[in-house]
C-alpha positions as CSV (number, residue, x, y, z in Angstrom):
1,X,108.2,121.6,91.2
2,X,109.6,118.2,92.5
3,X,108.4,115.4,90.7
4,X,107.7,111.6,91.8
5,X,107.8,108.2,90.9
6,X,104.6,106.4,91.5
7,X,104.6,102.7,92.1
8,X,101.4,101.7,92.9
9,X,100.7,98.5,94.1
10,X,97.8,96.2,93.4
11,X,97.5,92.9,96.0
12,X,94.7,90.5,94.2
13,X,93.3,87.3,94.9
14,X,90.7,84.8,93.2
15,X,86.9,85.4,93.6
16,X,84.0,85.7,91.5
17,X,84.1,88.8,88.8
18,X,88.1,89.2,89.8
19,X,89.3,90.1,86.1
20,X,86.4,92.5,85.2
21,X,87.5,94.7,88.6
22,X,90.9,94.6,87.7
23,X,90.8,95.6,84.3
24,X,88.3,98.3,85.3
25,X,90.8,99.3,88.0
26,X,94.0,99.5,85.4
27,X,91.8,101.7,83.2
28,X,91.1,104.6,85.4
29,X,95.2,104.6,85.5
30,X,94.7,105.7,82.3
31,X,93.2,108.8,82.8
32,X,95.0,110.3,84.9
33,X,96.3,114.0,84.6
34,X,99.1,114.6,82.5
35,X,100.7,116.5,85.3
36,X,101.9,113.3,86.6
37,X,102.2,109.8,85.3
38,X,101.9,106.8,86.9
39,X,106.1,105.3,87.3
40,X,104.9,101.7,87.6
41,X,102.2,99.4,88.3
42,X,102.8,96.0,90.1
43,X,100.1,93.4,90.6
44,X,100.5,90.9,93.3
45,X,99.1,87.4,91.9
46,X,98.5,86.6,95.8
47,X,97.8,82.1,95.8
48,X,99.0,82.5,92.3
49,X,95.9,82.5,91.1
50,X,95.6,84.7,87.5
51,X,95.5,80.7,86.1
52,X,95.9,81.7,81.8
53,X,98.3,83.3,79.9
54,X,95.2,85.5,78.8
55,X,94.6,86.7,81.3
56,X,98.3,87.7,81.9
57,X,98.1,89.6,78.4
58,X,94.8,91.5,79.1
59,X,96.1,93.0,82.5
60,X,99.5,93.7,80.8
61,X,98.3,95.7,78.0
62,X,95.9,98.1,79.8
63,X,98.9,100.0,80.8
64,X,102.7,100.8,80.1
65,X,104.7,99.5,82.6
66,X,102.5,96.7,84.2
67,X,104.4,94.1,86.3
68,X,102.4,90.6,87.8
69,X,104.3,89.3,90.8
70,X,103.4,86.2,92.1
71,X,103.1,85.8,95.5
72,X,102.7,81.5,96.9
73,X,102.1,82.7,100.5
74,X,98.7,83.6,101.2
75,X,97.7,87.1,103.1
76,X,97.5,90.5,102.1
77,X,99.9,91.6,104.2
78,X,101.9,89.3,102.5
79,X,101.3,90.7,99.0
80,X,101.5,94.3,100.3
81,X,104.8,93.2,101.6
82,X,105.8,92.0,98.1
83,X,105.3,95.1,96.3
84,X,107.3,97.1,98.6
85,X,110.2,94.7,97.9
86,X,109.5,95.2,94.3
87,X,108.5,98.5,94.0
88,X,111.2,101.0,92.1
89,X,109.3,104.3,92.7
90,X,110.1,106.8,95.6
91,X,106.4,106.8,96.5
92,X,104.9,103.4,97.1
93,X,100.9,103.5,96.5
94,X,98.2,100.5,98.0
95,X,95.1,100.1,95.8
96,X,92.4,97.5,96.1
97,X,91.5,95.5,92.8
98,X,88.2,96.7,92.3
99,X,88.6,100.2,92.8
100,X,87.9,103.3,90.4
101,X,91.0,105.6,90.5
102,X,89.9,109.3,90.0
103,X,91.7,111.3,87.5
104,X,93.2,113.8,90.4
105,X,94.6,111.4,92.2
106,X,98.1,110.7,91.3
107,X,98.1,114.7,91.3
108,X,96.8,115.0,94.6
109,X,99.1,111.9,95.4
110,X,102.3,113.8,94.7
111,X,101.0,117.2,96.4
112,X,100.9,115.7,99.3
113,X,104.0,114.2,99.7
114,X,105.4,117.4,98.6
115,X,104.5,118.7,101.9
116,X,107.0,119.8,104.5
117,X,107.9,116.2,106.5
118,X,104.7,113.9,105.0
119,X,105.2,110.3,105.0
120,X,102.1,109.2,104.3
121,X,99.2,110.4,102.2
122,X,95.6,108.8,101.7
123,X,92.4,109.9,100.1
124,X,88.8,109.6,100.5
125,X,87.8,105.8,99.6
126,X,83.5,105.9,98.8
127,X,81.2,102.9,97.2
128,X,80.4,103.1,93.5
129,X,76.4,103.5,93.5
130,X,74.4,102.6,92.9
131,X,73.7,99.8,95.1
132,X,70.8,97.3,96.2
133,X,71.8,97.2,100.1
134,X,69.0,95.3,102.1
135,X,66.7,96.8,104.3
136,X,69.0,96.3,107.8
137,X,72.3,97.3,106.2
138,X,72.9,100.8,107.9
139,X,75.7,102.6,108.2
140,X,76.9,101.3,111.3
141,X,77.8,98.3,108.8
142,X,79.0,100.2,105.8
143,X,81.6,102.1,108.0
144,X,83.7,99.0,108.5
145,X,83.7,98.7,104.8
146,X,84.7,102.4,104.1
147,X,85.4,105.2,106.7
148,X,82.1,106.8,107.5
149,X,83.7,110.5,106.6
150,X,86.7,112.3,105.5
151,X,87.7,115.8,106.0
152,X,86.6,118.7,104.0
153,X,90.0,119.5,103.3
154,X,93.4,118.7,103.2
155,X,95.1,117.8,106.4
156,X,96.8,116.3,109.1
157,X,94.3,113.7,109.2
158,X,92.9,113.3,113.4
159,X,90.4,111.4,115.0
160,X,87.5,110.4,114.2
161,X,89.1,110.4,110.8
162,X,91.2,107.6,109.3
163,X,93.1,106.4,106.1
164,X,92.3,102.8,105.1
165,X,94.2,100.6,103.1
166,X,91.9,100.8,100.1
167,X,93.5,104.0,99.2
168,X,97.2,105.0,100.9
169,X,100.5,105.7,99.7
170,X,104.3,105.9,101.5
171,X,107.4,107.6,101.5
172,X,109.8,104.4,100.1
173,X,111.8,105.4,103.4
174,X,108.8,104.3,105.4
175,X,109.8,100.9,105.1
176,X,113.1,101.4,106.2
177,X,112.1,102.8,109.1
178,X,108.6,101.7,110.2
179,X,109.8,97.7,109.1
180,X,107.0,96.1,106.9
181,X,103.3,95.1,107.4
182,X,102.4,93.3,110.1
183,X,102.0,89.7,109.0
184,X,99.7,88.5,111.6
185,X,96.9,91.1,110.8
186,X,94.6,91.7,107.3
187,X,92.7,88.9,105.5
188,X,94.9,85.6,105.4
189,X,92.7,82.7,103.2
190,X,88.8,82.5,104.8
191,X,89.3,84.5,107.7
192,X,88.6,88.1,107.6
193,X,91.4,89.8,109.9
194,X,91.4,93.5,109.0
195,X,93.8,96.4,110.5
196,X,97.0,95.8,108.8
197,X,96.6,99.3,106.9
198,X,95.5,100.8,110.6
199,X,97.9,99.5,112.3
200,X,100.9,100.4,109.8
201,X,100.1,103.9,109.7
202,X,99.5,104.1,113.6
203,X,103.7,103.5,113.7
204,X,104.1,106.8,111.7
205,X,103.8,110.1,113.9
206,X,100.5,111.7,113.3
207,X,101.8,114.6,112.0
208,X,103.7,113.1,109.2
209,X,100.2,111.7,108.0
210,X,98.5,113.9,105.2
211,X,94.8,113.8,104.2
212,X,94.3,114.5,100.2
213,X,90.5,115.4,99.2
214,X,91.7,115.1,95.8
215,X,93.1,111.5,96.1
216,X,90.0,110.0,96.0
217,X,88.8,106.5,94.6
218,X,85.5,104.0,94.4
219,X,85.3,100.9,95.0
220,X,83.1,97.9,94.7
221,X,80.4,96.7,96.7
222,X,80.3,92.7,96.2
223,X,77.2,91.2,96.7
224,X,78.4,88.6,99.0
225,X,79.2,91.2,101.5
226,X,75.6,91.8,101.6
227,X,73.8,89.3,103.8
228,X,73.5,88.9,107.7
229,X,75.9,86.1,108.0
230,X,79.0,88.1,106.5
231,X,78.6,91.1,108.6
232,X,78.3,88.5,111.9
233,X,81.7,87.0,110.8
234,X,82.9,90.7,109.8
235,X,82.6,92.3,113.1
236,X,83.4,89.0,115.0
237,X,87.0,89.2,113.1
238,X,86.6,92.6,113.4
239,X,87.0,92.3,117.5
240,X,89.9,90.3,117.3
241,X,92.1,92.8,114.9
242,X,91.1,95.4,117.8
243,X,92.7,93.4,120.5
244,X,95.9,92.1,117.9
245,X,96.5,96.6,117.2
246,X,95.6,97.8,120.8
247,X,98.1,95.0,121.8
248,X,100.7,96.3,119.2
249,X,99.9,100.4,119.4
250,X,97.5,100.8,122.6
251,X,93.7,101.3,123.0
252,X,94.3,105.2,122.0
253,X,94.9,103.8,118.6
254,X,91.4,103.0,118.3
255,X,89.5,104.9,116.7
256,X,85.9,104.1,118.3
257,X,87.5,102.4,121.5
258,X,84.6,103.6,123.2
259,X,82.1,101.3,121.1
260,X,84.6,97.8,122.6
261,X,84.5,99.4,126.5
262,X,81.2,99.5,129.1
263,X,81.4,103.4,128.4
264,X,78.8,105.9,128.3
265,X,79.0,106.5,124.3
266,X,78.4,102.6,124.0
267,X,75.3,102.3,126.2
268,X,74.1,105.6,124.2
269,X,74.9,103.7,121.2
270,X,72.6,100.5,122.0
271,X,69.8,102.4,123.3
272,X,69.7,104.4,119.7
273,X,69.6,100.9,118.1
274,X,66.8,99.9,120.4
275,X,64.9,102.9,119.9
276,X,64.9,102.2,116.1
277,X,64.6,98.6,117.0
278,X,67.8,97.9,115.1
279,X,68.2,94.3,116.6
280,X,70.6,93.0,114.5
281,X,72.8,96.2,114.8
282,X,72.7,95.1,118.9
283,X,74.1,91.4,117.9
284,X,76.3,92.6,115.9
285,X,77.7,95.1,118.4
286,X,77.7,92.5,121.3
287,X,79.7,89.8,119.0
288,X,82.6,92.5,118.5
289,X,82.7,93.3,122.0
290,X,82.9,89.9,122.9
291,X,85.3,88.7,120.7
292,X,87.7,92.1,121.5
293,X,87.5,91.4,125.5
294,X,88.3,87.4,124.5
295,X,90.8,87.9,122.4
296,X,92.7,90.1,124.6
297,X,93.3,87.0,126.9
298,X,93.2,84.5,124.6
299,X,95.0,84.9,121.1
């Protein structure tokens, strides 16, 4: 059986309860099935901001072959970018710093690139419960923190499924071919761009993209995420990566393009929200809207 080298990639930045995630992060690479070992792990410091040599010790002895990059230019994108460059493995994994890896996953990792022609393989991404959401939060908001649902299998993944960037690994030869990520998308200081991950994948041919149940991983909810005003800024930035990918790939690259058009599923959509007199699901809704149709002639 053909074996890979893992390098997985870990972009970080500074905010509040930074080093507990990471260190919980870096131990679930521990467990993971003998049947196939992590090949490195390579932390971009993105704003250099891991500020004490303590901190550089803790992170580097929770694992075997743990490398911190720094990284002066702020952006994800940026720091995604950075690992690639420094990344030794033939496979080239994207992990968020506050996520739980599952013991299958480099496993189910690997099986999926073993596949005839796969480029890209991504896993199910869910929240780690349990959690004190507020009354309003539904899950029209939590689906533009993780995909709503995954298939039951694995797969060609195909609409109304997605991969997200939480949770997606690469072919090294992706990079070579597809160029880098896109430096104008994903979160760059305060503002919160997103789509870099979507927009990546949407250069790779569909049928070179491979859905892993097995690959799976949780992640954490921060608090701060929680309140009204973030999810108005969320899907206000949220309308603007829209426009910046169906500028890049097309509308068809959008997965709910119907929800940013005058459509049919859209006026279905509000009128549920009226019905259950989910008001600030409506403003919310409207602010993404407005922002897609005003970015597409404006930024």
């Amino acid at each position: 059986m053909e074996q890979h080298n893992i390098s997985v990639v870990i972009p970080t930045h500074a905010y509040p309860g930074r080093m507990d995630n990471l260190l919980m992060t870096l131990s679930s690479f521990g467990q993971q099935s003998a049947t196939q070992r992590i090949h490195e792990i390579i932390i971009v410091d993105n704003g250099v901001s891991l500020p004490t040599e303590k901190d550089y010790n803790q992170l580097t002895r929770s694992h075997d072959n743990i490398t911190i990059v720094p990284e002066v230019r702020i952006g994800l994108n940026h720091a995604r970018n950075t690992g690639v460059t420094h990344a030794t493995g033939d496979i080239i994994a994207f992990i968020d710093d506050d996520c739980f890896v599952q013991p299958t996953w480099a496993r189910a990792v690997a099986a999926g690139h073993r596949h005839q022609g796969i480029l890209c393989v991504g896993g199910p991404v869910s929240i780690i419960e349990p959690v004190a959401y507020p009354a309003w939060f539904s899950n029209y908001f939590l689906r533009f923190f993780t995909p709503p649902s995954f298939p039951s299998s694995a797969c060609v993944i195909e609409k109304p499924y997605f991969l997200i960037g939480g949770n997606m690994s690469f072919k090294r030869s992706v990079f070579a071919t597809y160029g880098m990520f896109d430096l104008a998308l994903d979160r760059k200081g305060r503002n919160l761009l997103s789509g870099g991950d979507i927009e990546f994948i949407g250069r790779i041919p569909q049928q070179y993209v491979w859905f892993e149940p097995e690959a799976c991983v949780k992640e954490v909810m921060k608090a701060y995420r929680l309140t009204r005003l973030f999810c108005m800024r969320r899907l206000a930035w949220q309308g603007i990566s829209d426009a910046l990918i169906a500028r890049r790939l097309g509308q068809a690259a959008l997965y709910d393009i119907d929800e940013l058009l005058i459509s049919r599923k859209y006026v279905s959509l509000v009128l549920s929200m009226f019905k259950r007199r989910a008001w600030f699901e409506v403003i919310c809704s409207v602010i993404r809207m407005t922002t897609f149709h005003m970015s597409r002639w404006f930024v």
